[in-house]
RODO-2510 file (C-alpha; in nm, 4 decimals, decimal comma):
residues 463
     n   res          X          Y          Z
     1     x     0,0000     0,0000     0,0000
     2     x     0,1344     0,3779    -0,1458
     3     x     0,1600     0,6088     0,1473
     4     x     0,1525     0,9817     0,0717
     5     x     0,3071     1,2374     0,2613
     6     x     0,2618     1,6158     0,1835
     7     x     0,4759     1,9079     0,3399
     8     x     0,5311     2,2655     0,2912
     9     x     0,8577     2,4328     0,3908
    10     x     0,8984     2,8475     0,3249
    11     x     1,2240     2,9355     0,2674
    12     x     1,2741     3,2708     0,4590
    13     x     1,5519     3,4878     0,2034
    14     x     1,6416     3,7106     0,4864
    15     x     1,7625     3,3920     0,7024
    16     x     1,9434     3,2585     0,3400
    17     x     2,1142     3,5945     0,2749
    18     x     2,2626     3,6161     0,6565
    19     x     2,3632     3,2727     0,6553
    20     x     2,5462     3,3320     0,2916
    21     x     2,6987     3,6445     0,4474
    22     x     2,8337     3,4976     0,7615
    23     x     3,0450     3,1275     0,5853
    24     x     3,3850     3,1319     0,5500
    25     x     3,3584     2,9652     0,2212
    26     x     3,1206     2,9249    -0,0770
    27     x     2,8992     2,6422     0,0022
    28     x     2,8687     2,4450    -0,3124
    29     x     2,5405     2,2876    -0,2732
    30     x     2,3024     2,4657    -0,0115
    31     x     2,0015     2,2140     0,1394
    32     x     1,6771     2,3392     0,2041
    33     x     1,5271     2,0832     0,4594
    34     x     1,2213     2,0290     0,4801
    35     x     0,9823     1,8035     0,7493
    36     x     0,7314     1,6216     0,7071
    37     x     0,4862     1,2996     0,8332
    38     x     0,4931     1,0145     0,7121
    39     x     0,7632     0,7779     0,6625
    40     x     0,9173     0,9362     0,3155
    41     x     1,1133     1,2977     0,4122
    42     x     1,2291     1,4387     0,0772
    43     x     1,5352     1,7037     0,0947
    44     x     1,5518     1,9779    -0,2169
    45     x     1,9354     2,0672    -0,2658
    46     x     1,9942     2,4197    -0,4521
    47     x     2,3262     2,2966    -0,6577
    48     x     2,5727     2,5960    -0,7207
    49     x     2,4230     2,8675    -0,5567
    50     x     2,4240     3,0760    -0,2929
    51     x     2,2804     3,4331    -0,1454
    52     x     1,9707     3,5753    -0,2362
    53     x     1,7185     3,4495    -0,5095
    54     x     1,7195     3,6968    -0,7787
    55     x     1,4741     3,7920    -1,0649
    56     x     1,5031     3,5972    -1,4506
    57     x     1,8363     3,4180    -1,2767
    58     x     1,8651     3,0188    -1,3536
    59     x     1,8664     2,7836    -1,0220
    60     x     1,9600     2,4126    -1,0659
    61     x     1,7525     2,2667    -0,7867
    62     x     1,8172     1,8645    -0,6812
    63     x     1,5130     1,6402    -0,4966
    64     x     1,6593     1,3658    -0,2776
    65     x     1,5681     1,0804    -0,0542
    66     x     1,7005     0,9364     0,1889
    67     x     1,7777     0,5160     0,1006
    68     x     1,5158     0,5299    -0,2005
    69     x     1,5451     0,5543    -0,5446
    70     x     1,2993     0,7641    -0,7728
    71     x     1,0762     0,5772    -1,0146
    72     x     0,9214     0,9285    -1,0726
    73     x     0,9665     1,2960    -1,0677
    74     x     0,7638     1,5364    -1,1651
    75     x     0,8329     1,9244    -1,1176
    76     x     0,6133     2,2532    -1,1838
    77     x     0,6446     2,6134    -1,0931
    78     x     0,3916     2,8663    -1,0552
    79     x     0,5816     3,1396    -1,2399
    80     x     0,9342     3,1459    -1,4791
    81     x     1,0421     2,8615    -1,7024
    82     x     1,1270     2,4985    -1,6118
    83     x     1,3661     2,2147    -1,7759
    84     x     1,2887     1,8911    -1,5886
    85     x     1,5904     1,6491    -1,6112
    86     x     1,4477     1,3681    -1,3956
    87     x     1,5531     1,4672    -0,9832
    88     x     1,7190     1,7538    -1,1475
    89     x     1,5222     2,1000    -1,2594
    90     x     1,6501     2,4367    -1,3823
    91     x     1,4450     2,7256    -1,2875
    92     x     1,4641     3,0748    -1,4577
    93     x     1,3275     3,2488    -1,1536
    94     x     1,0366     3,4929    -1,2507
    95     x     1,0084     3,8404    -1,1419
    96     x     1,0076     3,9748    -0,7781
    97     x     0,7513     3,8811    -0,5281
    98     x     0,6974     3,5123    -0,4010
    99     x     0,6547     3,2144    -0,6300
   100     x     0,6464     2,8580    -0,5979
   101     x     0,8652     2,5255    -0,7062
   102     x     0,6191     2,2279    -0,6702
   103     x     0,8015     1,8735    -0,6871
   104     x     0,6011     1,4848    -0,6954
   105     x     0,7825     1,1900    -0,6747
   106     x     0,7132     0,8536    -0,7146
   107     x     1,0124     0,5892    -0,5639
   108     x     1,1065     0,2755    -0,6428
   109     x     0,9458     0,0857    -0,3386
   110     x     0,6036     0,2552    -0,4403
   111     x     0,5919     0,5696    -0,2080
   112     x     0,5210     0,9054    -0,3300
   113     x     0,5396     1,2511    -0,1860
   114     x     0,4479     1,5636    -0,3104
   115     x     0,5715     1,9225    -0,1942
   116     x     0,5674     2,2991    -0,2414
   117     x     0,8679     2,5238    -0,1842
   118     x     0,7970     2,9012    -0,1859
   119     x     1,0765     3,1318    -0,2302
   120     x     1,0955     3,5248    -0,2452
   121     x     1,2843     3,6349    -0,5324
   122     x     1,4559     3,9640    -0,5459
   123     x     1,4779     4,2135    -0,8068
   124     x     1,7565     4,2167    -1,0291
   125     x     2,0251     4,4357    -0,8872
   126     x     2,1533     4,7045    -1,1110
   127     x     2,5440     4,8148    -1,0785
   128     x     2,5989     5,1543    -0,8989
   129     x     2,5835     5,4381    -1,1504
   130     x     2,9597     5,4989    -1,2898
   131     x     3,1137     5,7118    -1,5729
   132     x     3,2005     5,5013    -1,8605
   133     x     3,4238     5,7976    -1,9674
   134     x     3,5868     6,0209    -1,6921
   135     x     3,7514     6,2657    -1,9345
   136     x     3,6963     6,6434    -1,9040
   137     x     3,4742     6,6689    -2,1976
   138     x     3,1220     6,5926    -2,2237
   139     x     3,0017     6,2870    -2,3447
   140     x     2,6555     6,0472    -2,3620
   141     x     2,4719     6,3168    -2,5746
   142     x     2,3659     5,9406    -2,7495
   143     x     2,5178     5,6229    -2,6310
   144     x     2,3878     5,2731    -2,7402
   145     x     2,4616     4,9507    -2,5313
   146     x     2,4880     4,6036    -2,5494
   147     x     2,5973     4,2203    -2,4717
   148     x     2,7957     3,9595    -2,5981
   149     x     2,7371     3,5980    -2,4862
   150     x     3,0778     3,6176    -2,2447
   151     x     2,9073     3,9335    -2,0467
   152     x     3,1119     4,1577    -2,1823
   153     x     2,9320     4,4938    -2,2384
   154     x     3,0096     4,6954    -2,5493
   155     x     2,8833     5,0440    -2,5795
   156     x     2,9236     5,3587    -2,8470
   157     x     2,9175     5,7187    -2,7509
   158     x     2,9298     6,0362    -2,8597
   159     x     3,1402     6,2827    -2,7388
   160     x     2,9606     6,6160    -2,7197
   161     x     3,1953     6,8753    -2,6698
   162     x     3,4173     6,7750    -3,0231
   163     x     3,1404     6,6418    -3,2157
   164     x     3,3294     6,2406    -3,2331
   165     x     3,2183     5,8998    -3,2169
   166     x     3,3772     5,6760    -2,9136
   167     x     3,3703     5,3219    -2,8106
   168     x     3,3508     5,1276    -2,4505
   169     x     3,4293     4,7832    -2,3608
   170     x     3,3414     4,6070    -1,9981
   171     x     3,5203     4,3135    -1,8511
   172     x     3,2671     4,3134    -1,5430
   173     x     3,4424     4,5445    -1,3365
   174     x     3,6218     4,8156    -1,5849
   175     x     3,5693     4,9871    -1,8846
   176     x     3,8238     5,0511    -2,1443
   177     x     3,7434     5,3169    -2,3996
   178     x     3,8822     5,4490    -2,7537
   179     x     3,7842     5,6902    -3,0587
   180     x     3,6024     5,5189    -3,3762
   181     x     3,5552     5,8374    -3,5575
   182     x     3,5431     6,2089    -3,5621
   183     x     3,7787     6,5197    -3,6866
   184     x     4,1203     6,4744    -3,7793
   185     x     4,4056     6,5769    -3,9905
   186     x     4,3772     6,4356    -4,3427
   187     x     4,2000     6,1993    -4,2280
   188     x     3,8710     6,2139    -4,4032
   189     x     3,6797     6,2286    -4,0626
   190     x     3,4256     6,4709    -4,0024
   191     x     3,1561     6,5466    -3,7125
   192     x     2,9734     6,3008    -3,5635
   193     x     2,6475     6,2351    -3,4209
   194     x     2,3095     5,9616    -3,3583
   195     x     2,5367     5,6848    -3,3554
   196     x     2,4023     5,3243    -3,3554
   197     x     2,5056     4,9584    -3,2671
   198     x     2,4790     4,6244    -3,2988
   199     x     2,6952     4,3499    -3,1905
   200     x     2,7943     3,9939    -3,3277
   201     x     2,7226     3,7835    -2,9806
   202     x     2,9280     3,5086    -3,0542
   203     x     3,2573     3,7072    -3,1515
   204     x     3,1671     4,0405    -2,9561
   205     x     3,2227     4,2134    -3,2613
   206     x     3,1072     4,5509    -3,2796
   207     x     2,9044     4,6873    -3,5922
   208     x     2,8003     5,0589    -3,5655
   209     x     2,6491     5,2984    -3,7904
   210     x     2,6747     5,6454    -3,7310
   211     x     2,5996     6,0276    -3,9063
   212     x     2,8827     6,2408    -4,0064
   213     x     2,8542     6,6166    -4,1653
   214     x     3,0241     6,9479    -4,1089
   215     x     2,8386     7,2825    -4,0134
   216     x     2,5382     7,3156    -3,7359
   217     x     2,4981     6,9360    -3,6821
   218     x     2,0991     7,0381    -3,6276
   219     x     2,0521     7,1738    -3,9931
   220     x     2,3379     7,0105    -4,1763
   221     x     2,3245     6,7774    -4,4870
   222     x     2,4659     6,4451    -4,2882
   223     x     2,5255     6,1236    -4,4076
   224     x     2,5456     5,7673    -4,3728
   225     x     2,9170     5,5796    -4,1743
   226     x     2,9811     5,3009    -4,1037
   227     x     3,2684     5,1116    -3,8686
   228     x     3,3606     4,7703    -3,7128
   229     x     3,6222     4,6643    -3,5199
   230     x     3,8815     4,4231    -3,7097
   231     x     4,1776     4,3029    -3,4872
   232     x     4,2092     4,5620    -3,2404
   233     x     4,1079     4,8579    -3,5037
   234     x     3,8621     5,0232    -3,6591
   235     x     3,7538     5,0405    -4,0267
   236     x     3,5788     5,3013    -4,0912
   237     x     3,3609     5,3162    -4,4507
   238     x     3,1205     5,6064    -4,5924
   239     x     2,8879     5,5170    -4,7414
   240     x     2,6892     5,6795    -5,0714
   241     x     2,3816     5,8033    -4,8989
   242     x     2,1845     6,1230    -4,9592
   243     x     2,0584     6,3467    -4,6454
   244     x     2,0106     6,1056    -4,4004
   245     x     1,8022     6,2094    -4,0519
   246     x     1,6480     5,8318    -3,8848
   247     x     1,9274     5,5250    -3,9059
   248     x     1,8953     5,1969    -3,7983
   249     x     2,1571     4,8690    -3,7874
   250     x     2,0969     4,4405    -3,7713
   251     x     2,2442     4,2103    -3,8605
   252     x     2,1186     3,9437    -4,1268
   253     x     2,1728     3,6090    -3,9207
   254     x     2,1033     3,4352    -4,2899
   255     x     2,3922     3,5584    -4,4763
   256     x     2,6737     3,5004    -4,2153
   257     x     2,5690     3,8301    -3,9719
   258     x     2,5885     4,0476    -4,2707
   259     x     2,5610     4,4141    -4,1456
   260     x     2,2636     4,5988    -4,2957
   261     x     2,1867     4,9529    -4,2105
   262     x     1,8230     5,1163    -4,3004
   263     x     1,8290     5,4908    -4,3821
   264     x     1,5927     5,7618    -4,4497
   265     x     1,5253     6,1392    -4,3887
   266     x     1,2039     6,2774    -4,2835
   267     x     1,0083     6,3025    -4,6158
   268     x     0,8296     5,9901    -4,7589
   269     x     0,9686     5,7407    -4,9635
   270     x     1,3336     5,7930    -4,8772
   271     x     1,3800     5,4435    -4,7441
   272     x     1,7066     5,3096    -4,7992
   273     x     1,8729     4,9407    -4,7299
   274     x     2,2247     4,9442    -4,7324
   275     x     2,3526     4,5815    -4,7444
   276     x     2,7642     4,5201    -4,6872
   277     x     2,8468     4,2943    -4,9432
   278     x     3,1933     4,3127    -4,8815
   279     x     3,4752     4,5655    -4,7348
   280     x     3,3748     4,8931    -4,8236
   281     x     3,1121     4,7604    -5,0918
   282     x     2,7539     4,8351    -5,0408
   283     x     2,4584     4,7645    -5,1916
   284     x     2,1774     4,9826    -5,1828
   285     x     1,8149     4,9018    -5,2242
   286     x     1,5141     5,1303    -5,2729
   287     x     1,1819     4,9689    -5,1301
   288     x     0,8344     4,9824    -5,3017
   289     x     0,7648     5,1982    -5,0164
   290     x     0,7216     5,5224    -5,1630
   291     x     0,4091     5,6942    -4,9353
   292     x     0,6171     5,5725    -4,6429
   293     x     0,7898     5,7360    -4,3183
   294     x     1,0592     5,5418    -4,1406
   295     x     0,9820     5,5522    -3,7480
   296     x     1,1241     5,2411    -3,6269
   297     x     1,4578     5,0008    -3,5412
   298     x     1,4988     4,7029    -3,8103
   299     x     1,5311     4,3439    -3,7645
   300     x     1,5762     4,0003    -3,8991
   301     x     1,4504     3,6834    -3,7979
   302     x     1,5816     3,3523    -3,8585
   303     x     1,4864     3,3183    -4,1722
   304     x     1,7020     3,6388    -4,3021
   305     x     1,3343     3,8725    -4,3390
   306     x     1,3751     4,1962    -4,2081
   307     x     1,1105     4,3765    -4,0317
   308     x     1,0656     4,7832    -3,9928
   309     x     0,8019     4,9571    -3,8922
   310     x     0,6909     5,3036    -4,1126
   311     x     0,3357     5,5056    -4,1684
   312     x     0,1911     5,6227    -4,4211
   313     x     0,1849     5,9794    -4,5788
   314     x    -0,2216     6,0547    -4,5421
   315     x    -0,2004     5,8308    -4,1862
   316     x     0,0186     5,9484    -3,9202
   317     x    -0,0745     5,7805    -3,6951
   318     x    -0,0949     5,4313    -3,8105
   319     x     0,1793     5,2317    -3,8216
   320     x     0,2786     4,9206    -4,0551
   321     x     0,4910     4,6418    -3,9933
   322     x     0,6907     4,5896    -4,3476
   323     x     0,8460     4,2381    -4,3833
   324     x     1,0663     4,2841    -4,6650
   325     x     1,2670     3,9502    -4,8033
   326     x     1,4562     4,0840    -5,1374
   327     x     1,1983     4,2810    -5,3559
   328     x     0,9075     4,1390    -5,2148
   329     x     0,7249     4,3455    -4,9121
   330     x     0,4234     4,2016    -4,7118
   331     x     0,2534     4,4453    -4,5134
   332     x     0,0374     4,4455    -4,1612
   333     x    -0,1320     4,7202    -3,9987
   334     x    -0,0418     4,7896    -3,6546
   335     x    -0,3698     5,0365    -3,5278
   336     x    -0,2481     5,1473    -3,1931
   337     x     0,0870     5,3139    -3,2138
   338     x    -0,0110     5,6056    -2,9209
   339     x     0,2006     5,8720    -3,0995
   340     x     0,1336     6,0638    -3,4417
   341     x     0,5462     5,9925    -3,5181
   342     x     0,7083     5,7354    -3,3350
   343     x     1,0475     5,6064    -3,3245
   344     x     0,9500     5,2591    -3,2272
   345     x     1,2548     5,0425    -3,0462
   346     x     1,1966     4,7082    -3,1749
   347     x     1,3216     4,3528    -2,9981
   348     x     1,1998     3,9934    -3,0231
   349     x     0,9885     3,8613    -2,7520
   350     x     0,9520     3,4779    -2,7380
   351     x     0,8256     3,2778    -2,9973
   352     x     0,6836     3,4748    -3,2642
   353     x     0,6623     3,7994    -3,0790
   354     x     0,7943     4,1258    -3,2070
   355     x     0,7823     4,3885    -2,9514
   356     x     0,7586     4,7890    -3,0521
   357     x     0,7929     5,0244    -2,7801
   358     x     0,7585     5,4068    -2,8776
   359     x     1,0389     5,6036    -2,7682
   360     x     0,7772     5,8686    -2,6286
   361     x     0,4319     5,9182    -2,5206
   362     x     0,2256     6,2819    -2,4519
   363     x     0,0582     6,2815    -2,0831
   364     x    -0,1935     6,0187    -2,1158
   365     x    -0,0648     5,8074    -2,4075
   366     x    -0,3669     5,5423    -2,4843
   367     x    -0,0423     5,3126    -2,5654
   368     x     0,3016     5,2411    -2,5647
   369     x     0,4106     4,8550    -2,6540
   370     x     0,2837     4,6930    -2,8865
   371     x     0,3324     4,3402    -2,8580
   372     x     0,2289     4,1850    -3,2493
   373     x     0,1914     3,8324    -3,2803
   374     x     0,3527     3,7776    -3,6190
   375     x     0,1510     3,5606    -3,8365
   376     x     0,1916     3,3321    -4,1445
   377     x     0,1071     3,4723    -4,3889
   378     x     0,1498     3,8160    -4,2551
   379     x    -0,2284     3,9158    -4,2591
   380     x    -0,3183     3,6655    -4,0089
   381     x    -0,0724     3,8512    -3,7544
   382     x    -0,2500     4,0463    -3,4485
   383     x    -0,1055     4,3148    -3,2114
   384     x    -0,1884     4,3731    -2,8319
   385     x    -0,1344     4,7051    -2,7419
   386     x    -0,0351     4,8062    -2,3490
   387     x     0,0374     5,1322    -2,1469
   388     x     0,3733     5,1326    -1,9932
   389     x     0,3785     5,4601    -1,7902
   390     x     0,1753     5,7780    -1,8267
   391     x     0,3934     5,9326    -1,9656
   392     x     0,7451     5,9862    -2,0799
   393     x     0,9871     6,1531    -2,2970
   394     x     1,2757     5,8624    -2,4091
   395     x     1,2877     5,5140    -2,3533
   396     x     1,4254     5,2110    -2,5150
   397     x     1,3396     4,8424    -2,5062
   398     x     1,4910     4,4818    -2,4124
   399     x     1,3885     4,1476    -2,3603
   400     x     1,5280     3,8381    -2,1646
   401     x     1,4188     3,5872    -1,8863
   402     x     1,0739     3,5548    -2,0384
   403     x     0,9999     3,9188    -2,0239
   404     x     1,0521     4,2639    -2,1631
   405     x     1,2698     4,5067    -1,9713
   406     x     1,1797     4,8981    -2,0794
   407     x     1,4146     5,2154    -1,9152
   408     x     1,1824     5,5298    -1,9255
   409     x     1,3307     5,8843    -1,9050
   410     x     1,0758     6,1315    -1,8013
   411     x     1,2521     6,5066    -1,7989
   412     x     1,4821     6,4386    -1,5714
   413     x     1,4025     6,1254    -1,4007
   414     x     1,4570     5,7667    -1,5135
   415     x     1,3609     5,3856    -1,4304
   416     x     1,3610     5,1046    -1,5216
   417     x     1,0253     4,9235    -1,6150
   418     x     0,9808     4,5358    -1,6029
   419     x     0,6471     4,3300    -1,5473
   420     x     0,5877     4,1450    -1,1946
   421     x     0,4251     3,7753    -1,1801
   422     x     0,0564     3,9232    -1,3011
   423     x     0,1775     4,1175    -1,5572
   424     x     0,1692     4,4600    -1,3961
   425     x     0,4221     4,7027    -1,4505
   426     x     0,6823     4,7516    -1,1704
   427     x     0,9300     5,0434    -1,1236
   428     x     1,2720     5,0805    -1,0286
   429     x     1,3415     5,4645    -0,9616
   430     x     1,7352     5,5411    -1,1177
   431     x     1,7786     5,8383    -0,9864
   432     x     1,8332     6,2072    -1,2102
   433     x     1,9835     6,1997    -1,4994
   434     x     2,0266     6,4802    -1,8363
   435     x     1,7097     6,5660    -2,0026
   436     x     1,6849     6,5477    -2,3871
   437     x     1,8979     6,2143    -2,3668
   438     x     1,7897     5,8915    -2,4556
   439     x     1,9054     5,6269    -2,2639
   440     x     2,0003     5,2543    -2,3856
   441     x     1,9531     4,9026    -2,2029
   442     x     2,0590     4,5538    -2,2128
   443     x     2,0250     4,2616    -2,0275
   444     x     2,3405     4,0411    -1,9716
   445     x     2,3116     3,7196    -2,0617
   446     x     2,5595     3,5310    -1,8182
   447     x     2,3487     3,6804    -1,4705
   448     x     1,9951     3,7969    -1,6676
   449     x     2,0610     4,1387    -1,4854
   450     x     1,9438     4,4726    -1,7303
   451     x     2,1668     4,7420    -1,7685
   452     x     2,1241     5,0890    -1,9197
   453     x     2,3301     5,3666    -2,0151
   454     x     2,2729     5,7237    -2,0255
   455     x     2,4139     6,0504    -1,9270
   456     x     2,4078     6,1672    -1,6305
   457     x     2,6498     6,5458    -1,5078
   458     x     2,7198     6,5633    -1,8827
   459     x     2,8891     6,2398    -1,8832
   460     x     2,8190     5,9362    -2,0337
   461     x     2,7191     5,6684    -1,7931
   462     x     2,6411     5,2903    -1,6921
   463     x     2,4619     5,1539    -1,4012
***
C-alpha cells in the first residue's frame, strides 16, 4: 500500500542571505530541509548557488531521498520557465515577489510525496551608476549599449563637446574606452552624431552605424558611416547616402551576420537598405515603399526577413509592420501606435513575438508597446497594445528571462520598467539623470541582470 506524505517548507531569504553572508567559504550545494509525516522525508538541494534568489536568474535545484530511489519525478512552478531532467530542474526564476517550485515523486518501493517550496525572489540588482568615460569633456549626448554571450558589455558614444564617435568595452568590473571616428588631420573624418550599434554575440564584434557632416549638426546635410572593429582597429567606410536624418543597424543572421543599415530622412519614400556585401562595398536598395515614413529600429529573424516599422503619408498615426525579403514586401497594420510619429525600439519577444515600444508618449498616451503576434502569412498577424507609464519623454526596449525590460526617461528622471508575476508594470526609480537624452539598455546574458546607459552630469554613464 502507497503512502503519501505532503509538506510545505517556506524558505525565509532574509535567514538565506545572513547565513550566505556569515560562511567562511562558498557552500557548493546549499540544502533546504524540509519536514514532514509520514515515513518518506524528501530534501531539495539548490546545486551551485548561494545568497539571495534573484529575478530571470537560472537555479539548478536537486530532490533527494534518503535510502530510495525515484521511479518518478515530476516538477512545476507557478511562475518562470522549467527544464525537468528527472531529480534535477533548472528554474529561470520569474520576477520579484513570491513564487512557488512544486516537486512529486514517485520511488522505487512505491511511495510518493508531493511538496511545495515558496521562495521570495529579489529584483535584479543594477550596478551603482559609474562614468564610462571620466575625461573632461562631455560625453553620452547618445550612447547605445549592449551584450555579448561572455558578459562583456560593449557600448558607443558620442562625445559632445568635439562632435566624435567613441567606443567602450566592460570586462565586469572596468571599462576601457577608444575613438572610432570624428575630426582629424587628413584623415577624411568629419563630425559626428546619432550613432548606432549592434553586436555579433558570438565574436563580440562591434558593428556601428553612425551620421557624419560638417556645419550646425541640427541643420546640416549628414550622411550615412559606417565602422567595425577588425583586430584591435577600426575600419571606418562612408557610405553613398543622400541626407540622411532616422538610421537603424541588424544584422542578417542568414547571410553570415551580414551588417545591414536602413536609412531615411524625414520626407516619404526615402527608405534606404544598405547591405555590406563586402569591405567597403555596399549595396543599396530602394523599397516599393514610396508613401512611407521610417519611425522604427529594423530586424531580422531567422529566416534572413527583415522587419521595420513606417506610416503612411495621409495616416500618421498608423503604423505598418513591413516584412521585406529581397523585392518582395508584405505588409500588416499595426492600429495602436499612441504617438502621431514614433520612433519605435523594436526587440523579439519569445516565440513569434515582435515587440515595438515608442520612444515617447504625450501625458496620457492610450499606448506604448505593442506586442504583435507575427503571423503566417502576414495578414493573419494580431497586435496587443499596453500602457507602460503615463507618460514619458525617451525610452528604449529589451527582452530576456521571459519578459521585456523597458528604461523610461521622463525630464529628468529615469527607471527602469519590467512586469511582476501578473503582468503589472513595476518600477525601479534610477535616480536624475540629463534631459533630452535617450538612454540605452541591455540585459546580460551570463546573470539575466538589465543594464542601461545614459548621461548623467554631462557624462556618459552605466549603471
Amino acid at each position: 500500500m502507497r503512502k503519501k506524505s505532503g509538506f510545505s517548507w517556506m524558505l525565509m531569504l532574509s535567514g538565506l542571505a545572513l547565513a550566505s553572508a556569515c560562511d567562511r567559504e562558498p557552500r557548493p550545494v546549499e540544502v533546504i530541509a524540509s519536514h514532514g509525516p509520514g515515513d518518506l522525508v524528501l530534501l531539495m538541494e539548490r546545486e551551485g548557488g548561494a545568497g539571495p534568489y534573484v529575478a530571470s536568474t537560472a537555479e539548478r535545484f536537486r530532490v533527494v531521498a534518503s535510502g530510495e530511489a525515484f521511479k518518478a519525478v515530476r516538477w512545476s512552478a507557478t511562475a518562470g520557465a522549467l527544464e525537468p531532467d528527472a531529480e534535477h530542474v533548472t528554474w529561470r526564476l520569474p520576477s520579484e515577489g513570491t513564487a512557488s517550485l512544486s516537486v512529486t515523486v514517485e520511488t522505487e518501493s512505491g511511495k510518493t510525496a508531493e511538496g511545495s517550496f515558496h521562495f521570495s525572489v529579489v529584483a535584479a540588482p543594477l550596478a551603482a551608476s559609474a562614468a564610462i568615460d571620466t575625461g573632461p569633456d562631455v560625453t553620452g549626448g547618445h550612447c547605445e549599449l549592449a551584450f555579448d554571450d561572455a558578459g562583456q558589455g560593449h557600448v558607443v558614444y558620442t562625445n559632445d563637446t568635439h562632435n566624435s564617435l567613441w567606443y567602450g568595452i566592460w570586462d565586469g568590473t572596468t571599462w576601457k574606452t577608444e575613438q572610432i571616428d570624428g575630426p582629424g588631420f587628413n584623415t577624411g573624418g568629419t563630425f559626428i552624431t546619432k550613432p548606432v550599434l549592434t553586436l555579433d554575440a558570438a565574436t563580440g564584434t562591434p558593428h556601428v552605424g553612425y551620421l557624419k557632416g560638417a556645419g550646425v549638426l541640427s541643420t546640416a546635410t549628414l550622411r550615412v558611416g559606417y565602422a567595425t572593429r577588425v583586430n584591435g582597429a577600426w575600419v571606418r567606410e562612408n557610405l553613398d547616402s543622400d541626407a540622411t536624418t532616422k538610421l537603424g543597424i541588424a544584422l542578417n543572421p542568414a547571410q553570415g551576420k551580414q551588417p545591414v543599415l536602413v536609412f531615411a530622412n524625414n520626407y516619404v519614400g526615402t527608405i534606404r537598405i544598405a547591405t555590406r556585401t563586402a569591405a567597403n562595398t555596399w549595396s543599396i536598395a530602394v523599397p516599393a515603399l514610396s508613401t512611407s515614413h521610417l519611425t522604427g529600429e529594423p530586424v531580422f529573424d531567422a529566416s534572413g526577413a527583415l522587419y521595420v516599422m513606417t506610416n503612411q503619408a495621409n495616416t500618421p498615426a498608423v503604423n505598418y509592420l513591413r516584412v521585406i525579403r529581397g523585392s518582395v514586401i508584405d505588409n500588416f497594420r499595426v492600429e495602436e501606435t499612441g504617438t502621431v510619429s514614433p520612433w519605435l525600439a523594436m526587440v523579439w519577444g519569445q516565440g513569434q513575438h515582435l515587440l515595438a515600444l515608442a520612444n515617447g508618449i504625450p501625458e496620457g498616451g492610450w499606448s506604448a508597446i505593442d506586442d504583435i503576434t507575427v503571423g503566417t502569412p502576414l495578414s493573419a498577424s494580431t497586435v496587443s497594445s499596453s500602457p507602460v507609464d503615463y507618460k514619458f519623454d525617451a525610452s528604449d526596449l529589451a527582452y530576456g528571462g521571459g519578459r521585456p525590460v523597458a528604461v523610461l526617461r521622463n525630464g529628468t528622471a529615469m527607471e527602469l520598467s519590467t512586469p511582476d508575476a501578473q503582468g503589472l508594470w513595476t518600477y525601479t526609480q534610477l535616480g536624475t539623470v540629463d534631459a533630452a537624452m535617450r538612454p540605452s539598455v541591455a540585459i546580460r546574458p551570463t546573470d539575466g541582470t538589465p543594464h542601461v546607459c545614459y548621461q548623467r552630469g554631462g557624462k556618459v554613464s552605466f549603471q
